[in-house]
N, C-alpha and C positions, 0 to 999 in steps of 0.2 A: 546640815545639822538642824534639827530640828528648835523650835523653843520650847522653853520648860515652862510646865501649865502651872497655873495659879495654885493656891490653896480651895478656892471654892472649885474650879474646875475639878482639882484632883477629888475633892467632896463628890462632886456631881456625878465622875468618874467611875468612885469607889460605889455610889450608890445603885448606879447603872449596872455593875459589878454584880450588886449581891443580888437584885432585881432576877436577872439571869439566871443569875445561878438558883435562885430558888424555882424559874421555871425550869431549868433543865434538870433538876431532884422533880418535880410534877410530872415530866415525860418518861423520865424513867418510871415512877410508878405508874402510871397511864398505860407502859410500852408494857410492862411485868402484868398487869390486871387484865390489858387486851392479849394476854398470850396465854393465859390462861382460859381462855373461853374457850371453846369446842369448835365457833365459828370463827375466824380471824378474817377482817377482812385486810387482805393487802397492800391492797394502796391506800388505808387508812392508815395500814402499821410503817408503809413506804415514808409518807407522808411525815409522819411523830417523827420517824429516825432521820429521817433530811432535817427536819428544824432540828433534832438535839444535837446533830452535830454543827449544824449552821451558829448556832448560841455557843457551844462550844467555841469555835474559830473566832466568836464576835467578843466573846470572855478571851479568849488568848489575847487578838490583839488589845483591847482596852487593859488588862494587867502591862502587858508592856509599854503603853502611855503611860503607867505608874510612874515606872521605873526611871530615876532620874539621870540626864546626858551627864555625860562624864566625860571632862575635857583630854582631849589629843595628847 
């Protein structure tokens, strides 16, 4: 079982949170503006989609540090 994080942690948590997620709403517009050009280059488009899903997975787990243990 894990311990249950503080209040300021869970602050520091939630701020970590929103941080993310405002870069992964920038990728996707990044990804939608570069897809749009004539020329795309691919392993730059490769590149955008690895990191939005990587912040994805890194926003999963940290919301599940939210969520408080709940005894046996």
């Amino acid at each position: 079982m894990t311990q249950s994080l503080t209040d300021e942690e869970m602050e520091e948590v939630a701020a970590r949170i929103h941080t993310l997620k405002v870069e992964h709403r920038d990728l996707d517009i990044a990804i939608a503006t570069l897809q749009e050009q004539a020329f795309i280059d691919p392993m730059q488009m490769r590149r955008m989609k690895k990191r939005k899903l990587f912040i994805k997975d890194v926003i999963g787990k940290l919301e599940s540090m939210m969520i408080p243990d709940m005894p046996a």
